[in-house]
C-alpha positions in Angstrom: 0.0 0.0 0.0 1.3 3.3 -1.1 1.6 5.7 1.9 1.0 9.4 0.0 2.4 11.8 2.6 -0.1 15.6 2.7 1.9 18.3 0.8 1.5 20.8 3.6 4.5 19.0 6.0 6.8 19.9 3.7 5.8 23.4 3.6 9.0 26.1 4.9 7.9 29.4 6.3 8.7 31.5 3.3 11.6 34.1 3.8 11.3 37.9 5.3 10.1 39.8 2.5 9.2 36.7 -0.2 6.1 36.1 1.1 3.5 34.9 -1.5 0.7 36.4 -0.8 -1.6 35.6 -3.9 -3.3 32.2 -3.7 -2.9 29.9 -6.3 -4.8 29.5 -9.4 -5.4 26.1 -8.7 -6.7 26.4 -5.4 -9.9 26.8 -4.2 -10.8 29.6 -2.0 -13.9 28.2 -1.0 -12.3 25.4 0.5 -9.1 27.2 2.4 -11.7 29.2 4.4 -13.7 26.4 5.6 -10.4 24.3 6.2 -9.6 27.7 8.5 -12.8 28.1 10.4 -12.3 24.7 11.1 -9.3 25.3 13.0 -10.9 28.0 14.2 -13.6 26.2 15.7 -11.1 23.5 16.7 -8.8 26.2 18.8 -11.9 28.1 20.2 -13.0 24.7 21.8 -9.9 24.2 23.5 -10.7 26.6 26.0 -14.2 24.9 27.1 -12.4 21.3 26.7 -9.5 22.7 29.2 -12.0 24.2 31.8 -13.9 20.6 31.8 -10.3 18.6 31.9 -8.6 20.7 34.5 -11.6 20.3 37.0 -11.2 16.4 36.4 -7.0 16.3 36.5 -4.7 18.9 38.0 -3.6 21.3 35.3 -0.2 20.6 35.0 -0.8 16.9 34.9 -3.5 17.4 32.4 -1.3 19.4 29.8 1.2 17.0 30.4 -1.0 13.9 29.5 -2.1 16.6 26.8 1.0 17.0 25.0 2.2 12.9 25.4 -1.1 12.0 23.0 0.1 15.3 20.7 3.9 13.9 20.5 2.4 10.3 19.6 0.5 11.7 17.0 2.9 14.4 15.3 6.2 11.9 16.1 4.2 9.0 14.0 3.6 11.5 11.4 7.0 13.0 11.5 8.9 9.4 11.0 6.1 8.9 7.8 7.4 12.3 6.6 10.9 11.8 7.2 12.1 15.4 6.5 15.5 15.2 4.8 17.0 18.4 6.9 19.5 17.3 9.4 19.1 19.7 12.4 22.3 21.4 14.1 22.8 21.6 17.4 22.1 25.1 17.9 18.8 24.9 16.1 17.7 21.7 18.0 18.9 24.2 21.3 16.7 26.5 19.4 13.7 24.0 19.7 14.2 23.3 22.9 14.0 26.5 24.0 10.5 27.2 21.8 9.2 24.2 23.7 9.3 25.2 26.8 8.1 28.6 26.0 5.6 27.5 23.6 4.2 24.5 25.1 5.7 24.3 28.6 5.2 27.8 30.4 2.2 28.8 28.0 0.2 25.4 28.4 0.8 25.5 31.8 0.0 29.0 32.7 -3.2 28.4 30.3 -4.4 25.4 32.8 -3.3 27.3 35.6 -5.2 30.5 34.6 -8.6 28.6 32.8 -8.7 26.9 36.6 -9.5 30.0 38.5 -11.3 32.0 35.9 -14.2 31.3 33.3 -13.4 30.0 29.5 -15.0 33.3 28.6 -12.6 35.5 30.4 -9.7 33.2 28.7 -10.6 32.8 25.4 -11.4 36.9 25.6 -8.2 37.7 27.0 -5.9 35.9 24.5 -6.9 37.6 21.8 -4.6 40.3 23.2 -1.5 38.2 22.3 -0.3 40.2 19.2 -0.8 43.2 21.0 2.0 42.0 23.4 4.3 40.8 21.0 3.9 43.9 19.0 4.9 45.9 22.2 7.9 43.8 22.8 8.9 44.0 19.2 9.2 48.1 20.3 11.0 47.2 23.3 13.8 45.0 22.6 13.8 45.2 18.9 13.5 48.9 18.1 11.1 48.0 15.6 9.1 51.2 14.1 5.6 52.0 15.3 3.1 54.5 14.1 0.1 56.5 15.2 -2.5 53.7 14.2 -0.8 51.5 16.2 -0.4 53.1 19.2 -4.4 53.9 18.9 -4.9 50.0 18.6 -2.7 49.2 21.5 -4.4 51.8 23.6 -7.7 51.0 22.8 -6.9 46.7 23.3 -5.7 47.3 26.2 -8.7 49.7 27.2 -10.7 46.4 26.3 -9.1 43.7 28.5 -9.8 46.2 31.8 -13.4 45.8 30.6 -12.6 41.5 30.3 -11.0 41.3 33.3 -14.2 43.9 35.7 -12.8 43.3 38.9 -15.9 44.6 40.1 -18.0 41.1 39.2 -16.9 38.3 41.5 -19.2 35.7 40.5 -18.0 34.1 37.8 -14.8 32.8 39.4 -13.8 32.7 43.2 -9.5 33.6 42.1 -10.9 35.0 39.2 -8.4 37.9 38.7 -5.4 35.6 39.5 -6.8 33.3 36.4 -7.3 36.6 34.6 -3.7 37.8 35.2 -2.3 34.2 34.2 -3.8 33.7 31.0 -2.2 37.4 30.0 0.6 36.3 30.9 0.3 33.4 28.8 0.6 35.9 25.9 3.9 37.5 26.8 5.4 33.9 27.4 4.0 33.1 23.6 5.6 36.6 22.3 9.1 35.5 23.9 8.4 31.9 21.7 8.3 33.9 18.6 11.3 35.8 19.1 13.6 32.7 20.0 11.7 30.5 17.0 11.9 33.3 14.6 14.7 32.0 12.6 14.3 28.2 13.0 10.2 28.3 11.5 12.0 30.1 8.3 14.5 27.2 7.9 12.8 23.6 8.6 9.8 22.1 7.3 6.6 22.7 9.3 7.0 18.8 10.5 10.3 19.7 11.9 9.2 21.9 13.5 6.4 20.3 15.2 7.9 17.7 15.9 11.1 18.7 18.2 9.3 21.5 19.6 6.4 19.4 21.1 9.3 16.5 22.3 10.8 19.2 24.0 7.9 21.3 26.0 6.6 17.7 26.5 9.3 16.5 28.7 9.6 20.0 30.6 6.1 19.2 31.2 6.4 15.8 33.0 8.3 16.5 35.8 6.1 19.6 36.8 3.3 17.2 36.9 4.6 15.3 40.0 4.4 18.5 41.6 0.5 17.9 42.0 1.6 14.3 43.2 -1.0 14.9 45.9 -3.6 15.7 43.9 -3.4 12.7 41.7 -6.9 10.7 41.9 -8.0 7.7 39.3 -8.1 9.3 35.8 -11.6 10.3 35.3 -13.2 9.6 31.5 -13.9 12.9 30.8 -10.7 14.1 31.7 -8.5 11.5 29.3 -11.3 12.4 26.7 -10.7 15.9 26.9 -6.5 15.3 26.7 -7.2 13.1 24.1 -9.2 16.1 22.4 -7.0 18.8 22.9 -4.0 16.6 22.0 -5.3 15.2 18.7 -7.8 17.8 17.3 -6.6 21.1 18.6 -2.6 20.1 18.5 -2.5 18.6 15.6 -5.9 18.5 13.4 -6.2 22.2 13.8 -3.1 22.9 12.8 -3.2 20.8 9.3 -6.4 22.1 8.6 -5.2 26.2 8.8 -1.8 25.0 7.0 -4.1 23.4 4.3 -6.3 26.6 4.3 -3.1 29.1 4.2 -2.6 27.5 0.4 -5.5 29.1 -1.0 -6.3 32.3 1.1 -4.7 35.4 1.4 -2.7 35.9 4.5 -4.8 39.1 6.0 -7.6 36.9 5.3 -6.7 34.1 7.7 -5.2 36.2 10.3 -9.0 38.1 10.3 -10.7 34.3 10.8 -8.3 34.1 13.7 -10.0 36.7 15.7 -13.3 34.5 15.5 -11.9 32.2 18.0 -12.7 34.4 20.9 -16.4 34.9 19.4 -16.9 30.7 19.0 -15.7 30.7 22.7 -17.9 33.0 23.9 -20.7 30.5 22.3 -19.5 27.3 23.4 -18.7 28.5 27.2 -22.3 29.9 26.7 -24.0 26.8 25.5 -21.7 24.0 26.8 -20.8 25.7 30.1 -23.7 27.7 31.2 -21.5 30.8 31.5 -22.8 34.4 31.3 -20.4 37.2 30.6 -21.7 40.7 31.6 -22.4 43.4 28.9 -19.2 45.1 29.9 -17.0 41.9 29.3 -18.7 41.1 26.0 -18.2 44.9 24.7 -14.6 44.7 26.6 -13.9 41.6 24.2 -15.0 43.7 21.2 -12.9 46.6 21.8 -9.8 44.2 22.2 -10.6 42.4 18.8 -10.9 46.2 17.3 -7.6 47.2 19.0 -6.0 44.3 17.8 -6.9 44.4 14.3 -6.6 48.0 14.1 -2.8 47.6 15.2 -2.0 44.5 12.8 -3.7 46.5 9.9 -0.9 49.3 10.2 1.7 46.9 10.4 3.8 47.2 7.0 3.0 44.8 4.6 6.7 42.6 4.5 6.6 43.1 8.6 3.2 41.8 8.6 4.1 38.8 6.1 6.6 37.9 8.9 3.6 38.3 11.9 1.6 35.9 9.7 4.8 33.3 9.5 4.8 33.1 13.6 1.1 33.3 13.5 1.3 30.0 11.2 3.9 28.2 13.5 1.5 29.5 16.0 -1.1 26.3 14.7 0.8 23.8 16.2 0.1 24.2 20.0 -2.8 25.1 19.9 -4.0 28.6 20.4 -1.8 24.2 19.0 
């Protein structure tokens, strides 16, 4: 039987500046968006999946059990593949490092932070992510900024006081902590694309994958005995739910937005991306029983505007480059 291995694997990030941003004549565009707000559904799930798993099995146990299914899956795939790329030892350092940003603090700050607050609050709150790595981009990097972004940062950041409203207590007992802990999830994210930024540009997207999920997995393991004590019989719903997140939302996600990025325009998947916080909001809703107040819900709109307003003014190469992380982005989640 003839094994016939999915085009997208072999796909490199293209370089800074020779992006290709015009779909292919062959392709269908029909098909790329539904392949993306598939992902997108797939990724706003996660959040509602997460809450449910990490009231079943301690959150760092839970991503840990998470992330074993995920390297299963993507390390069968990757020896199917077989990438011909040898990686050097400062790259696979390089890996090892975006592991335990990418997947090891971020997944475990997630947990952490979608423990003590609401899957609405969460899957609000990380749609401030680009905001952050936009900021640190200013920071450390010097990088340019204009007017228009400024106005988008302000105005995003306006938003997530309205998220977060201190002043309503019921949804969540530690609520705030949870709150504060899934922001900082995005700054741990924005370091990831700053150490990965070079080694997404040079391997195939399997490669990639594949060493970086190794990696945050075994960081992961050992932090799990910390909740030693906390270890009960593995309830169904919670193995369900790691089986979930690590099959669909790690991996199936992730293949389906790389299969959609053939055919789309990169603005145009990057705008389907800020739906996940919308599908959230309607599965915590339906699946949860959760009820945001009219502050948080317009709070969430104002961070979506702030964000999109500040990624519209970015340049168009420097944007390109945004949408490259973005894609690497697919496979831990948010992959």
């Amino acid at each position: 039987m003839k094994i016939v291995i999915p085009e997208i694997f072999r796909i490199k990030s293209p370089k800074p500046g020779h992006t290709d941003a015009t779909p292919k004549s062959s392709s269908n565009p029909k098909i790329g968006i539904f392949s993306v707000m598939g992902a997108v559904v797939l990724w706003s799930s996660s959040y509602i999946v997460t809450k449910v798993g990490v009231g079943a099995i301690p959150p760092l146990s839970f991503a840990a059990i998470r992330f074993v299914i995920a390297t299963i899956v993507i390390g069968i795939l990757f020896v199917f593949v077989k990438p011909h790329e040898s990686v050097s030892i400062k790259d696979l350092f390089r890996f090892a490092l975006g592991g335990l940003l990418g997947i090891t603090a971020y997944f475990s700050l997630q947990n952490l932070g979608v423990e003590k607050t609401s899957a609405s609050d969460a899957t609000l709150l990380i749609a401030f992510t680009p905001v952050i790595t936009l900021v640190l981009e200013v920071i450390f990097r010097k990088a340019r900024i204009n007017f228009r972004q400024i106005s988008g940062i302000v105005i995003a950041i306006i938003g997530i006081f309205m998220v977060i409203d201190i002043s309503n207590k019921d949804v969540a007992p530690d609520r705030l902590t949870g709150n504060l802990l899934i922001l900082a999830t995005g700054l741990a994210w924005a370091l990831y694309n700053f150490v990965t930024q070079k080694v997404v540009q040079k391997y195939p997207t399997i490669t990639v994958i594949f060493w970086q999920t190794l990696f945050g997995m075994i960081a992961l393991l050992p932090l799990a005995f910390i909740e030693m004590n906390k270890w009960q019989t593995i309830s169904m719903s919670g193995l369900l739910g790691a089986l979930y997140l690590g099959v669909f939302c790690s991996v199936g996600a992730f293949l389906l937005y790389a299969y959609g990025l053939k055919s789309l325009q990169p603005g145009l998947a990057v705008i389907l991306l800020n739906l996940v916080p919308v599908f959230g909001l309607i599965f915590a809703a339906l699946f949860l029983q959760e009820k945001s107040s009219l502050l948080q819900l317009f709070g969430g709109f104002v961070v979506i505007t702030g964000v999109i307003i500040s990624l519209s003014a970015i340049p168009k190469i420097t944007r390109n480059e945004a949408h490259n992380a973005e894609t690497d982005e697919a496979n831990m989640d948010c992959c």
